[in-house]
C-alpha atoms as one frame of an Amber mdcrd trajectory, in Angstrom:
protein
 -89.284  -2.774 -25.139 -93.308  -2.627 -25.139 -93.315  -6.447 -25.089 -90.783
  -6.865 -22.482 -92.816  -3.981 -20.445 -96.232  -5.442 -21.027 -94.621  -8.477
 -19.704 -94.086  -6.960 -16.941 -97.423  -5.532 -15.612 -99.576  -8.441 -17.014
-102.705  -8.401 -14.795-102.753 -12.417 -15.080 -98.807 -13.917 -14.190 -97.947
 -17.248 -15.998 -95.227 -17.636 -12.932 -94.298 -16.222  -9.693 -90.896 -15.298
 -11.253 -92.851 -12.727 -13.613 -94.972 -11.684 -10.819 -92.054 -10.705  -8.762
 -90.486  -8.919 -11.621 -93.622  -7.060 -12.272 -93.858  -5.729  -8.375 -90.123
  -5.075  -8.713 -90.931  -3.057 -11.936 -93.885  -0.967 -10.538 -91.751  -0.343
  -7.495 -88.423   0.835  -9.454 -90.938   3.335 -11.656 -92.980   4.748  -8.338
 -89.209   5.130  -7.311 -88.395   7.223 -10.058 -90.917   9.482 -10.335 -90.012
  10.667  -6.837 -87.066  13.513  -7.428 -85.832  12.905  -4.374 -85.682   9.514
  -4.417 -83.537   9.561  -7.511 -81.306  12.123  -6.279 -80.467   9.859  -2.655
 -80.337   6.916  -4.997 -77.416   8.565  -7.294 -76.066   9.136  -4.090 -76.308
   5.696  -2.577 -74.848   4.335  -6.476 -72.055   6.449  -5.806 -70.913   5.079
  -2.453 -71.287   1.426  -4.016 -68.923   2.724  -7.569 -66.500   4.165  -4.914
 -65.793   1.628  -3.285 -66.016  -0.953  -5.655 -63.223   0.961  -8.025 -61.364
   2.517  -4.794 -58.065   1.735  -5.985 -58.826   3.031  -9.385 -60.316   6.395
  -8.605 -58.231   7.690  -5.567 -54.815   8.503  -6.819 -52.493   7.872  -3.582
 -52.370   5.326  -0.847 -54.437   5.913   1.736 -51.803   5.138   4.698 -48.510
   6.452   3.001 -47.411   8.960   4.948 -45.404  11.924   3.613 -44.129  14.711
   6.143 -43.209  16.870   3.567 -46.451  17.304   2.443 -48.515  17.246   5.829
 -51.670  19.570   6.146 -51.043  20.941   2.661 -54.320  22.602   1.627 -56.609
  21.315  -1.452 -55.127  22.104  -4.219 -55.132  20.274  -7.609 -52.319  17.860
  -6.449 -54.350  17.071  -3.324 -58.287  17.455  -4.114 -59.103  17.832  -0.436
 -55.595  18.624   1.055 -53.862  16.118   2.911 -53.678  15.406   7.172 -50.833
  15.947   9.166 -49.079  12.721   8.546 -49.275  14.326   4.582 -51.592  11.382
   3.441 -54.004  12.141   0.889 -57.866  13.174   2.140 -59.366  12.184  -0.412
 -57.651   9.121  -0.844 -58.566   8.092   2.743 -62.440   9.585   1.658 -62.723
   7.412  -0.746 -61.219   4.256   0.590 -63.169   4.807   4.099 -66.323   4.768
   1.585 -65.781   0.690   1.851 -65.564   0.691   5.406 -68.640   2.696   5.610
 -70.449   0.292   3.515 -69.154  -2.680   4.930 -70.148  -1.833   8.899 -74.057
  -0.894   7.245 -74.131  -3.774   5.634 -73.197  -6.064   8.112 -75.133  -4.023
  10.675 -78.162  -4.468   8.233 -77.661  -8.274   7.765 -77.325  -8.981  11.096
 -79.678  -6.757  12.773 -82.260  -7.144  10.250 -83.313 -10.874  10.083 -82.368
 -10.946  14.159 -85.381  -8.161  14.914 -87.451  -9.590  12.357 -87.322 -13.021
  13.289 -87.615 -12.310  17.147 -90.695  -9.896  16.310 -92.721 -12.446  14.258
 -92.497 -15.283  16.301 -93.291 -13.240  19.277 -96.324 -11.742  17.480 -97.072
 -14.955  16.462 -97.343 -16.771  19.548 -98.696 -14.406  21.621 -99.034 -15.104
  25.500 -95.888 -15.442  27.681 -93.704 -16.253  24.459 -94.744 -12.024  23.855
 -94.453 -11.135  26.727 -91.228 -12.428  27.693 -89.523 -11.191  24.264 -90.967
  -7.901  24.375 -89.562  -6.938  27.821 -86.717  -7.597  26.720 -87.005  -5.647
  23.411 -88.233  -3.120  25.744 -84.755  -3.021  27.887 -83.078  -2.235  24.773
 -85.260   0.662  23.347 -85.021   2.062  26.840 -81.465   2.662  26.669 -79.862
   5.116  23.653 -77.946   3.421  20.677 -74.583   5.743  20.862 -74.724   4.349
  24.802 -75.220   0.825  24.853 -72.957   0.748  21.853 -69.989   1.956  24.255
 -70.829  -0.047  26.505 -70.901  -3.467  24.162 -67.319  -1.495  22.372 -66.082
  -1.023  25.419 -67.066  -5.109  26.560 -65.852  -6.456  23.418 -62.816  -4.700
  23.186 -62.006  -1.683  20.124 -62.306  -2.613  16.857 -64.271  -2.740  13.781
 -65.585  -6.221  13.857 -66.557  -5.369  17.327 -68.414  -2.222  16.658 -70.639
  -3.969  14.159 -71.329  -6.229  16.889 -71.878  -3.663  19.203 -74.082  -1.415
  16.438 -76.337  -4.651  15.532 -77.504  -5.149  19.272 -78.571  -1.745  19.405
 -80.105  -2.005  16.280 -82.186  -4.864  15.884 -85.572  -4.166  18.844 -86.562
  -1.627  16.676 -87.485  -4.126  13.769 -88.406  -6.639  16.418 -91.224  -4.249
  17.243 -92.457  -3.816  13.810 -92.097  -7.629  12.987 -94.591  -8.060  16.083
 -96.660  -5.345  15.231 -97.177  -6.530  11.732 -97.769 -10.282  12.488-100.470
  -9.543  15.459-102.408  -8.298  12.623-102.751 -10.874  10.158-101.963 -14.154
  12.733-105.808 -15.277  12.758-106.049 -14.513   9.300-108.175 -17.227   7.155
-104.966 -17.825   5.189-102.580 -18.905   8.039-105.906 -21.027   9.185-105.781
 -22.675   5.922-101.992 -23.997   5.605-102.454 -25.089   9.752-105.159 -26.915
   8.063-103.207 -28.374   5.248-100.795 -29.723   8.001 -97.742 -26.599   7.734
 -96.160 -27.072  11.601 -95.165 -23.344  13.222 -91.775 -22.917  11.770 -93.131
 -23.375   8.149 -95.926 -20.965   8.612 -93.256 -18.176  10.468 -90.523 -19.070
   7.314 -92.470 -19.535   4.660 -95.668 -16.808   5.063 -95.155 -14.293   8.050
 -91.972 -13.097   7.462 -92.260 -12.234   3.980 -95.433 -10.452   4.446 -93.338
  -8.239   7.208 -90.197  -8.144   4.856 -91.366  -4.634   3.288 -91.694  -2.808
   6.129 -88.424  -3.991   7.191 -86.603  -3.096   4.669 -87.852   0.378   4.670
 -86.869   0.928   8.238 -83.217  -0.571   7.611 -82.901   1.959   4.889 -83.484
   4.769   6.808 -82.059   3.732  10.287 -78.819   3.783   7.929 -78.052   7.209
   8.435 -77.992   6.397  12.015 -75.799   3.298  11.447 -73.214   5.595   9.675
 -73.282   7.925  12.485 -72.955   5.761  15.287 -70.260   3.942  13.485 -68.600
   7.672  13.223 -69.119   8.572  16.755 -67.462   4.861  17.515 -64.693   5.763
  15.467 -64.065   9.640  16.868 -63.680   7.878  20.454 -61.429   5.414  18.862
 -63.523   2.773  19.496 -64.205   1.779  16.331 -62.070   1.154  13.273 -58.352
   1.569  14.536 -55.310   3.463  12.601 -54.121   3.510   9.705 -57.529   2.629
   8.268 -59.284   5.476   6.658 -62.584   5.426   9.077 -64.253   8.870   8.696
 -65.119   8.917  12.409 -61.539   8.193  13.335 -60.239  11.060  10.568 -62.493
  13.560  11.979 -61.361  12.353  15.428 -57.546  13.588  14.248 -58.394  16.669
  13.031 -60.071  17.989  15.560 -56.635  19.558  16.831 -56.611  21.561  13.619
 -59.814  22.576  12.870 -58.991  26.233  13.501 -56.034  26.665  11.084 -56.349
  23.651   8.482 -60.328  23.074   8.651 -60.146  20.716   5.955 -58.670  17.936
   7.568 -61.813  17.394   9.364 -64.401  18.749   7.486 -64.041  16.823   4.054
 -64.832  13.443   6.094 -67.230  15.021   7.829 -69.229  16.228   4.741 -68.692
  12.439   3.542 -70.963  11.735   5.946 -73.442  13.770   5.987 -73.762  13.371
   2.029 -73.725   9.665   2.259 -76.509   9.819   5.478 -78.791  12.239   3.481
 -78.707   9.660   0.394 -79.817   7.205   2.385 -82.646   8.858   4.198 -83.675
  10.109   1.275 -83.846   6.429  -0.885 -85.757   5.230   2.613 -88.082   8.105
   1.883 -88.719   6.797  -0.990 -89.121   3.357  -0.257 -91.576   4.162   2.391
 -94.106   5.536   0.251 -93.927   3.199  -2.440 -93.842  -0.169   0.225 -95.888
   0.775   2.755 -99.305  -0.079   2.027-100.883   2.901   3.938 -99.003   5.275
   1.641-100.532   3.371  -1.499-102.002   5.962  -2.858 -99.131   7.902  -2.972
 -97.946   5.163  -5.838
């Protein structure tokens, strides 16, 4: 283990595969020493075991319906009671964790590289090429998320594909900006002068050396806008804009028990605590990530 660990933090890299691993080491350990950090990381490790084993680890169906048993309260046959078609809550909890992943990651893959890309060559260019990309980047921060996300929803037409659409163009000007932000900095750097001088054409130089160098900060803002993903997502789902019945969307479960929430609170409260657990692990991990990434928190490492 000391071999494999000195290895790792060698000073002097034979390859840039063991330099990589050694930055991916020191960040995983600055990680951990952060009790925070661990705890929204547990959290985050959860979501990904839950829905990865869904079918294993919830013991009903999560669309059966059973009349006989509607708006039972938890109990040990029903951990979290069951709705008033008598499905299972935390059947549907647990099976909704995979549609909860799925629209954050999709909103994350798309959004992501979009902003990113849009922000560097914008920042990289400079002059009307900023200009004109910026005002529009502009347009979109001017305008709230949960708003222009009804109004793309309501465009596109209800359902889930549609609301990651709709979730990803609201979501990508905000790494757009730091993309732009980041590249403006180091664009007349001696280093980019050196590969134009060694012949590298625009494209190369943006692939190949700007964008990873604004890669860290992006991935610490996609990690904590995820809490915001989940919620919009929820919020698109409670209007019924977003995933559509049967599917277990937590949104669209806290959306039908809204009419009970008096008498049998638990048909929309379990859901909604899915949420907020699952949002606070992932601001927490982006916490995290923040101070070991970001280079003005270095110290912090």
């Amino acid at each position: 283990m000391s071999t494999l660990r000195n290895w790792l933090l060698d000073d002097s890299p034979a390859s840039r595969f063991q330099a990589r691993m050694g930055r991916f080491w020191q960040v995983f350990t600055a990680l951990l020493r952060n009790p925070l950090t661990v705890i929204g990381l547990i959290i985050i490790l959860a979501l990904l075991l839950i829905a990865a084993f869904a079918p294993m680890i919830a013991p009903y169906s999560p669309t059966s319906q059973n009349l006989s048993a509607r708006l039972m309260a938890p109990s040990s046959a029903h951990w979290m009671g069951t709705d008033e078609l008598g499905r299972d809550i935390w059947s549907r909890v647990v099976y909704g964790a995979r549609i909860t992943l799925l629209i954050v990651t999709m909103v994350g893959v798309i959004a992501a590289p979009l902003g990113l890309i849009i922000g560097a060559v914008a920042g990289y260019f400079g002059g009307w090429v900023d200009r004109a990309m910026m005002a529009i980047t502009d347009i979109f921060l001017s305008m709230p998320k949960l708003i222009m996300a009804l109004a793309f929803v309501a465009a596109l037409g209800p359902g889930i594909e549609n609301a990651i659409i709709a979730i990803a163009l609201t979501a990508w000007p905000v790494y757009a900006r730091i993309a732009r932000a980041e590249t403006i900095t180091f664009r007349d750097a001696e280093f980019i002068a050196a590969v134009r001088i060694q012949g590298a054409g625009h494209t190369r130089i943006i692939l190949r050396h700007v964008l990873p160098l604004c890669a860290s900060s992006t991935i610490v803002r996609v990690t904590l806008d995820m809490a915001g993903i989940i919620l919009t997502a929820a919020g698109l789902g409670f209007l019924g804009l977003g995933a559509q019945p049967p599917l277990p969307e937590w949104g669209a479960m806290i959306a039908s028990g809204r009419n009970f929430i008096l008498d049998q609170w638990w048909v929309a409260t379990m859901p909604g605590f899915a949420i907020i657990l699952v949002s606070l692990g992932f601001c927490l991990l982006g916490d995290g990530l923040r101070d070991v990434l970001d280079p003005k928190q270095g110290g912090k490492q």
